[in-house]
KETINU-62112 format. One record per residue (C-alpha): x, y, z; chain; residue number from 0. Coordinates in pm, 1 decimal. Each point is the difference from the previous one (the first is absolute). Layout:
REM residues N
         u         v         w  ch    i
         X         Y         Z   A  NUM
...
REM end
This chain:
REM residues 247
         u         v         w  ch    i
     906.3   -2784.7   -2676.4   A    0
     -83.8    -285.0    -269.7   A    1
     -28.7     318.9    -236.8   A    2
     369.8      62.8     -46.4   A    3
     257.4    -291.8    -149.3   A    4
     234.4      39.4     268.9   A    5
    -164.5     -47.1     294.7   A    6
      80.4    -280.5     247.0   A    7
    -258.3    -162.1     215.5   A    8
     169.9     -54.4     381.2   A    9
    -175.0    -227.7     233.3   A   10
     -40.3      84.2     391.3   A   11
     202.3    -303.7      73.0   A   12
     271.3     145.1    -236.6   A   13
      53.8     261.7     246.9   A   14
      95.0    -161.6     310.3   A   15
     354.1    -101.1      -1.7   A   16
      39.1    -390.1     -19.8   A   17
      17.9    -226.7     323.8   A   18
     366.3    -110.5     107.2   A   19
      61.8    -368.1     -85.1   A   20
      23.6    -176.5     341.9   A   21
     299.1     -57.0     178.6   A   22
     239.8    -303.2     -30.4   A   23
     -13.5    -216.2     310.3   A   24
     314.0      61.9     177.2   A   25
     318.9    -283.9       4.1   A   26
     -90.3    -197.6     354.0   A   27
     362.4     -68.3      83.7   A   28
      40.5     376.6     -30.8   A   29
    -295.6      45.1     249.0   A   30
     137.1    -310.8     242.4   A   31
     344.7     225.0      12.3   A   32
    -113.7     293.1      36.6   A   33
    -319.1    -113.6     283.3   A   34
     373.8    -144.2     181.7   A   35
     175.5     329.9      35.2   A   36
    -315.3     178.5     117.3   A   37
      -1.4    -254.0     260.2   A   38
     326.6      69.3     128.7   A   39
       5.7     361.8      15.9   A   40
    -385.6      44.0     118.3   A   41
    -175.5    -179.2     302.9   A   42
    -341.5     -60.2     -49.4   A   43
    -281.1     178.9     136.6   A   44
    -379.8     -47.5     107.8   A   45
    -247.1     325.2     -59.9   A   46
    -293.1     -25.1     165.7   A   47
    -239.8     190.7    -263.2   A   48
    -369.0    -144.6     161.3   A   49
     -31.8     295.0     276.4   A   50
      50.4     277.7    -288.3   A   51
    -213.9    -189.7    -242.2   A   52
    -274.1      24.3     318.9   A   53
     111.7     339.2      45.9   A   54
     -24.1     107.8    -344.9   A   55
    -310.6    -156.1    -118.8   A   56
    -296.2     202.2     202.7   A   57
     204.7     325.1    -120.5   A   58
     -35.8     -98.0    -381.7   A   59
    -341.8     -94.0     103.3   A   60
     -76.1     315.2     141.1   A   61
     192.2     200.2    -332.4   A   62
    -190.5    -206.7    -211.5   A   63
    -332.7      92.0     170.1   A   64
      24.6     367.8      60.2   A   65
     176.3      76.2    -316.7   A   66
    -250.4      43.3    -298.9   A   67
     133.9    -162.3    -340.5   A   68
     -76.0     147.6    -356.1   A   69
     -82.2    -201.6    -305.7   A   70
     157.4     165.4    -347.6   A   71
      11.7    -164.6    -330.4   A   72
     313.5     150.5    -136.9   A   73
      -7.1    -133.3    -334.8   A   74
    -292.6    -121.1    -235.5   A   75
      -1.2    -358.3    -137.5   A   76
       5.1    -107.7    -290.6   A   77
    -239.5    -266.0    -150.6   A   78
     310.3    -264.5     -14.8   A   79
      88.7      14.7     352.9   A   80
    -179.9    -152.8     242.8   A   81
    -137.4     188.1     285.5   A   82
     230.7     165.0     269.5   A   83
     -69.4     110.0     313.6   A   84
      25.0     347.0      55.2   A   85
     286.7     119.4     261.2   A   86
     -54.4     146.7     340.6   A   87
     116.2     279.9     165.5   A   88
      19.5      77.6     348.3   A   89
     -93.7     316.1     163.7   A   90
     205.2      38.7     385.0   A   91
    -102.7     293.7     138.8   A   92
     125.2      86.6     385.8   A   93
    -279.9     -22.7     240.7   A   94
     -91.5     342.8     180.0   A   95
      72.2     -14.1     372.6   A   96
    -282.4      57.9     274.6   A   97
      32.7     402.7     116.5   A   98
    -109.7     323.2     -10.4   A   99
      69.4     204.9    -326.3   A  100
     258.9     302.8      -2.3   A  101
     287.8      70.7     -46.4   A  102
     329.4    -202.9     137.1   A  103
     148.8     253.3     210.1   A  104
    -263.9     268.8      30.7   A  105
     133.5     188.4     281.7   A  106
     387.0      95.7     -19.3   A  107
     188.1     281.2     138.1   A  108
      27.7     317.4    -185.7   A  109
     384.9     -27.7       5.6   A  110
     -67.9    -277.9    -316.0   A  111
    -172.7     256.1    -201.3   A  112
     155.6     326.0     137.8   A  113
     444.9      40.2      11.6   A  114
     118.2     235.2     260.4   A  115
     212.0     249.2    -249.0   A  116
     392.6      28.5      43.4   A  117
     202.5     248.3     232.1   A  118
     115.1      90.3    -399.6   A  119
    -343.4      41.4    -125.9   A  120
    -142.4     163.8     371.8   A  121
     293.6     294.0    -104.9   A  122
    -109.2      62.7    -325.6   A  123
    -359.7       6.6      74.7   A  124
      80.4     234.9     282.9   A  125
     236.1     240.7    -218.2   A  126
    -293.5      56.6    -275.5   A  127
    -267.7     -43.5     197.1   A  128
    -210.0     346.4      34.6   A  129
    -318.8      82.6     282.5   A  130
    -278.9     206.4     -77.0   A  131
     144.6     323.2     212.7   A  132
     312.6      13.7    -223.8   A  133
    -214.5      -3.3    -314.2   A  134
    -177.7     295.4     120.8   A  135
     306.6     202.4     161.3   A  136
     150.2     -75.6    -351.0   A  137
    -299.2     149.3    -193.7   A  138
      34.1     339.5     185.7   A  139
     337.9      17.1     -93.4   A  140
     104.5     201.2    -313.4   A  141
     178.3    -193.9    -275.6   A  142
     252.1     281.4    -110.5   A  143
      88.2    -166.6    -320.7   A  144
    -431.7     -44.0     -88.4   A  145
     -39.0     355.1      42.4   A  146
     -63.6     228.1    -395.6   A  147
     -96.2     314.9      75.4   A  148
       3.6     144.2    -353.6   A  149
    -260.0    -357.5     -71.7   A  150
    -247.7     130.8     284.3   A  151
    -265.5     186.0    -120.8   A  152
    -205.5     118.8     301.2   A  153
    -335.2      62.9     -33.7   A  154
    -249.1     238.7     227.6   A  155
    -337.8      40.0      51.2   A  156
      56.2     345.3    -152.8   A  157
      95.9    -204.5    -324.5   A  158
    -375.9    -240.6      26.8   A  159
    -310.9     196.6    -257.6   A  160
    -271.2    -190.8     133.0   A  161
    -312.4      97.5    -251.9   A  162
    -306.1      74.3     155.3   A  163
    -274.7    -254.2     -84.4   A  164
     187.4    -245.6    -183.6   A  165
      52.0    -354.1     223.9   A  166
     339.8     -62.6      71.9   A  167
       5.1    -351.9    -176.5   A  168
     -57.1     150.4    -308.9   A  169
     303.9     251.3     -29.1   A  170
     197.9    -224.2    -210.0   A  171
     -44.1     -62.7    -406.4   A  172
    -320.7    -195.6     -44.4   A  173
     -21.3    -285.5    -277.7   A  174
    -213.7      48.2    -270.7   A  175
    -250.2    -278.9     -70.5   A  176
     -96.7     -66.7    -339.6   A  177
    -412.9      74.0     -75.9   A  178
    -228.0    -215.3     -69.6   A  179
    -219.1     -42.7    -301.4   A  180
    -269.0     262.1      89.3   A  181
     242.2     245.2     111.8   A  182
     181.2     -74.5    -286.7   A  183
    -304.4     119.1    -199.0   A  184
    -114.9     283.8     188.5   A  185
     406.1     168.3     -47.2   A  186
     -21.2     -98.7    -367.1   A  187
    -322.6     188.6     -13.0   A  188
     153.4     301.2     174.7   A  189
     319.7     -27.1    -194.2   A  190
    -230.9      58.5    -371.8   A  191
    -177.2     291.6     132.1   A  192
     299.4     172.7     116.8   A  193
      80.3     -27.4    -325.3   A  194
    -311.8     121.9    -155.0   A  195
     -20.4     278.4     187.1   A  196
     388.7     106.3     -81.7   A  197
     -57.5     -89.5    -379.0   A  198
    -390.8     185.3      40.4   A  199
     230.8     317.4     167.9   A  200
     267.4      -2.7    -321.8   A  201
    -246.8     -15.6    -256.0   A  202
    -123.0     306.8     162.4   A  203
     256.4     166.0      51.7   A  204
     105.9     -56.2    -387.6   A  205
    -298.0      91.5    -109.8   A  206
     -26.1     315.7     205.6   A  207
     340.3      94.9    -134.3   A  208
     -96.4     -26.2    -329.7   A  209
    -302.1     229.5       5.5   A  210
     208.7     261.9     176.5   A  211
     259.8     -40.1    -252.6   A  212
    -248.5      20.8    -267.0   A  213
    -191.4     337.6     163.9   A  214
     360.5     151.9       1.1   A  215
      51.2     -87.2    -382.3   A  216
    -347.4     137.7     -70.2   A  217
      32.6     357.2     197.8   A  218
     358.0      17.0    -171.2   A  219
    -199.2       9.2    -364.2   A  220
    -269.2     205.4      72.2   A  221
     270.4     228.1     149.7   A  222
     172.4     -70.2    -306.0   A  223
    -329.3      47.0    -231.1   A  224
     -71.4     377.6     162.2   A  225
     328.5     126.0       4.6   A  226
       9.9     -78.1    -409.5   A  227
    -354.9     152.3       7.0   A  228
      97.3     350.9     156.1   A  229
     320.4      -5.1    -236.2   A  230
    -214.6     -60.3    -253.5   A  231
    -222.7     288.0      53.3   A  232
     256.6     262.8      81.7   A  233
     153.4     -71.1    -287.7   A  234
    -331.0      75.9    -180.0   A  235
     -68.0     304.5     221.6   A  236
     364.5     100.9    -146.8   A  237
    -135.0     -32.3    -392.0   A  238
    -291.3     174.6      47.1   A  239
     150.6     339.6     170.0   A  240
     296.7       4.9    -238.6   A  241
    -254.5      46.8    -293.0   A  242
    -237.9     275.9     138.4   A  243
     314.1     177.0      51.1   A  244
      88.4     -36.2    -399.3   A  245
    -373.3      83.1     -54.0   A  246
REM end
């Protein structure tokens, strides 16, 4: 607070608001007068106020006995002021009365629970009100304006295929589960030799294709080769007899 230039130091004392100045002592005639019309209009009186002191006094007695009283120190003092005494606070708590626990009233007639209903309400119950025989007469009843024929489809035991063998929980779609890691393995391992037997069987196949297509070209020139050779030696065979017959 010192720290900034500003700052104004305010005492505790500064905080209570200051004490009136005493009252001026009031004009005696003023009093005399006005003690002289009291007088006149008022008669005086004598209270008797012993009996309800006696009265009075073994109840505070008895209050100030019973009652248990609290000590609190509402504010903390300062080194300046001198010591004060802290203030005290009384606790008055009513005093439980000699009987059984329960509740107040803890029989009462069912009429303060449960209200009798109306004529109004008895009519209205009665008009919607339904028993079990109705329910049932009303279920053998056709509805006329329920019935679809062309929505029916009627099924027979002519229609059921039951399949011999097979239970009859397991006649719907079945999920498939997902394999684990061995089984996972073994298909993977099935899966490559299904394909090394189908690329084993093409290779084959190729190859035995091209050594029948290669036989084929082979006959074709040796077919080829003796057909030029027997041209070859008729046409010699031709020579030769044309010249003996010159000869």
């Amino acid at each position: 607070m010192f720290e900034i230039p500003e700052a104004k130091r305010v005492r505790r004392e500064d905080l209570y608001s200051p004490q009136s100045s005493p009252r001026s002592s009031p004009d005696p005639e003023l009093t005399e007068l006005f003690h002289a019309h009291i007088q006149q209009e008022f008669e005086p009186t004598t209270v008797v106020i012993e009996e309800a002191q006696h009265i009075l006094a073994p109840i505070g007695k008895q209050k100030d006995d019973n009652s248990p009283e609290l000590e609190f120190r509402l504010f903390a003092r300062t080194k300046n002021d001198a010591q004060v005494a802290p203030q005290k606070i009384r606790l008055d708590s009513p005093t439980a009365e000699n009987g059984e626990p329960g509740f107040i009233n803890p029989e009462r007639d069912k009429s303060y629970y449960l209200a009798d209903p109306s004529s109004r309400e008895s009519l209205e119950y009665d008009a919607v009100a339904v028993t079990g025989n109705e329910v049932s007469k009303w279920a053998r009843k056709p509805c006329p304006g329920c019935v679809l024929p062309w929505r029916v489809t009627t099924i027979t035991m002519k229609d059921v295929t039951v399949h011999l063998g097979q239970p009859e929980g397991d006649a719907g779609p079945r999920k498939r589960r997902r394999l684990g890691k061995k089984g996972r393995i073994v298909m993977r391992k099935r899966r490559d030799a299904r394909n090394a037997e189908r690329d084993l069987a093409s290779r084959l196949a190729a190859e035995e294709e091209a050594a029948e297509r290669e036989k084929r070209t082979r006959r074709n020139r040796e077919k080829k080769v003796k057909k030029r050779e027997r041209d070859k030696a008729k046409k010699n065979a031709g020579t030769e007899g044309e010249a003996g017959v010159e000869v």
